[in-house]
C-alpha positions in Angstrom: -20.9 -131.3 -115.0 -17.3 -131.6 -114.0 -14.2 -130.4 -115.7 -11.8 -132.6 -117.6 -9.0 -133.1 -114.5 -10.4 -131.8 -111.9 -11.3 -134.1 -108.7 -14.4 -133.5 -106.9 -14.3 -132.5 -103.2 -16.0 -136.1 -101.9 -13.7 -138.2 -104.1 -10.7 -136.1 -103.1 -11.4 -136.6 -99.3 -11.9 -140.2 -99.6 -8.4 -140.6 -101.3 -6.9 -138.7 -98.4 -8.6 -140.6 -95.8 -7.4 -144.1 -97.4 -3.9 -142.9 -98.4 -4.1 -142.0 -94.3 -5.1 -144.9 -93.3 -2.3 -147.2 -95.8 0.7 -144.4 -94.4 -0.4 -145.6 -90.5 -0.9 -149.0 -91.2 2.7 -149.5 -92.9 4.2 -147.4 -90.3 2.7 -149.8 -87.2 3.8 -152.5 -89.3 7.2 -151.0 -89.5 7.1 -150.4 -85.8 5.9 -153.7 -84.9 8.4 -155.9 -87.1 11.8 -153.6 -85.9 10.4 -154.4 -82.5 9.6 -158.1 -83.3 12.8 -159.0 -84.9 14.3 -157.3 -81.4 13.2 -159.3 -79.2 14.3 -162.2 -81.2 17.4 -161.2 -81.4 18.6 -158.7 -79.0 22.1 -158.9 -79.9 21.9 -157.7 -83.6 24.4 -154.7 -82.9 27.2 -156.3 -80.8 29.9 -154.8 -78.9 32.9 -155.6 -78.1 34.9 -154.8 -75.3 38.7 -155.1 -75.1 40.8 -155.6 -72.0 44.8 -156.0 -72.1 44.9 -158.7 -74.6 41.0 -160.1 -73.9 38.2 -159.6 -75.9 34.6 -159.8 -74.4 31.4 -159.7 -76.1 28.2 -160.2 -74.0 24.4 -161.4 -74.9 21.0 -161.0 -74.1 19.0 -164.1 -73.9 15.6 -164.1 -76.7 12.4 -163.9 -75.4 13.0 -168.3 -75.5 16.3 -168.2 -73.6 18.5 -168.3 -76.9 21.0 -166.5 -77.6 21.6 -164.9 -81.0 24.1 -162.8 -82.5 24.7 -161.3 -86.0 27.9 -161.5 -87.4 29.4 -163.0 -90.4 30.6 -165.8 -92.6 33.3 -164.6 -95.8 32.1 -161.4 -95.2 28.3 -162.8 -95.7 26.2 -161.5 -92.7 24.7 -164.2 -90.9 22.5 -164.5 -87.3 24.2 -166.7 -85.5 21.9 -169.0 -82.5 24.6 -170.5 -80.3 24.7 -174.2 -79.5 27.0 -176.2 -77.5 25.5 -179.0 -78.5 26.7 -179.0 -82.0 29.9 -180.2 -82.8 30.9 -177.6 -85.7 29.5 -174.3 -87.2 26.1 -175.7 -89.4 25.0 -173.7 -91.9 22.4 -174.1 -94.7 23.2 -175.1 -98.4 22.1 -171.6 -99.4 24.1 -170.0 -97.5 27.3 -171.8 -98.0 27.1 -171.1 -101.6 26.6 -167.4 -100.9 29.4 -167.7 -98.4 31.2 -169.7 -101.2 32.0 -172.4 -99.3 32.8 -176.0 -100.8 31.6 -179.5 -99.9 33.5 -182.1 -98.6 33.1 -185.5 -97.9 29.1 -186.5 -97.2 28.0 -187.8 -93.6 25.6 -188.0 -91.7 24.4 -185.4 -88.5 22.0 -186.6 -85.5 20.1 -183.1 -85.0 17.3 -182.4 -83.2 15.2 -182.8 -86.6 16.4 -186.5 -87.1 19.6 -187.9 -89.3 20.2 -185.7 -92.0 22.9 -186.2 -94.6 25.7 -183.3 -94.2 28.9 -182.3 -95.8 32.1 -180.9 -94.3 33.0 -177.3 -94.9 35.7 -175.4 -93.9 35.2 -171.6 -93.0 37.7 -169.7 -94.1 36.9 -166.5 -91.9 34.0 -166.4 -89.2 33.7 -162.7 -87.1 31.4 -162.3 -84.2 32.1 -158.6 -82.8 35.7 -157.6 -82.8 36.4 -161.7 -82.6 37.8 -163.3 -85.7 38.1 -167.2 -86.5 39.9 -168.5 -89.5 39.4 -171.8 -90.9 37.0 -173.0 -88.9 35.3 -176.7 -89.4 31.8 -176.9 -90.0 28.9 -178.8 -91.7 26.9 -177.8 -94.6 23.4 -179.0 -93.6 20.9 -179.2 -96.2 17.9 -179.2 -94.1 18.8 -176.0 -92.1 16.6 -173.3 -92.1 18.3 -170.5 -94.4 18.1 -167.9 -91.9 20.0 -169.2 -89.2 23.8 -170.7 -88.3 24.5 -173.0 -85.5 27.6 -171.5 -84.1 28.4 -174.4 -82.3 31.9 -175.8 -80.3 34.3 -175.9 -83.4 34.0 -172.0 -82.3 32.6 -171.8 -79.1 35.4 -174.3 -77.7 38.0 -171.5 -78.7 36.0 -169.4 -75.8 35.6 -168.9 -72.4 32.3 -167.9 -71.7 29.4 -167.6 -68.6 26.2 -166.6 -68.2 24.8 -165.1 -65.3 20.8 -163.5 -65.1 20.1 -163.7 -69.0 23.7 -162.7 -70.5 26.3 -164.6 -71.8 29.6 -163.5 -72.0 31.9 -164.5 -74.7 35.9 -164.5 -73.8 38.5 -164.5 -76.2 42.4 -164.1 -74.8 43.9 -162.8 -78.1 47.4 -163.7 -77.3 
């Protein structure tokens, strides 16, 4: 008969073993996800590089060829896919209210999705790096996915920027 308390030897070596086994497993899924959300987005530390009165940031292409970049929106932190294809800075109804923006007037936005109905936004401060935009235009588009800002030629137009092997590099004469 066993004491009140006390483990037995078996029972205690199974509990090691599977507390052993949980510890690696949540470690190689910590390992795996860091890595993961890395190669989506290589560029989640950018810097910045200034020279005489330009400021240059420059990015490495995803595993698809995108380029991606954290930065922020009202001091919210946001990833940011880059798209000269879009007219403004898009960003999802979620996210403008936690970035506090406001609606304007309603309209409609051809996306690669289909027509969606959008509303005008202004941005009252946008910072990518050492690179800050103030009142920017953009589009609050209900159907975006959370997670992700279209940084798109209401910014991108106030940049130089080429690409050249997988990198992108951002220009910004701050004069």
């Amino acid at each position: 008969m066993s004491k009140p308390g006390i483990i037995k030897p078996e029972i205690r070596y199974l509990l090691y073993f599977a507390m052993f086994w949980v510890v690696l497993l949540a470690a190689v899924t910590h390992f795996f996800g860091s890595w993961d959300s890395q190669q989506n987005n290589p560029n989640q530390q950018l810097v910045s590089h200034t020279r005489g009165s330009v400021t240059e940031i420059e990015l490495q292409a995803n595993r698809q060829g995108h380029y991606l970049a954290n930065g922020t929106i009202n001091n919210q932190r946001v990833t940011f896919i880059l798209d000269t294809g879009a007219t403004t800075v898009a960003v999802s109804e979620s996210l403008a209210q936690k970035a506090g923006l406001r609606k304007g007037q309603s309209g409609l936005a051809h996306t690669a999705a289909g027509t969606v109905n959008v509303w005008s936004t202004t941005i009252q401060e946008l910072r990518l790096g050492d690179m800050t935009f103030y009142n920017v235009p953009g589009t609050i588009n209900p159907a975006m996915d959370p997670n992700m800002v279209l940084l798109g030629m209401s910014v991108l137009g106030q940049l130089n920027f080429s690409q050249q092997s997988g990198v992108l590099t951002l220009s910004q004469d701050n004069r």
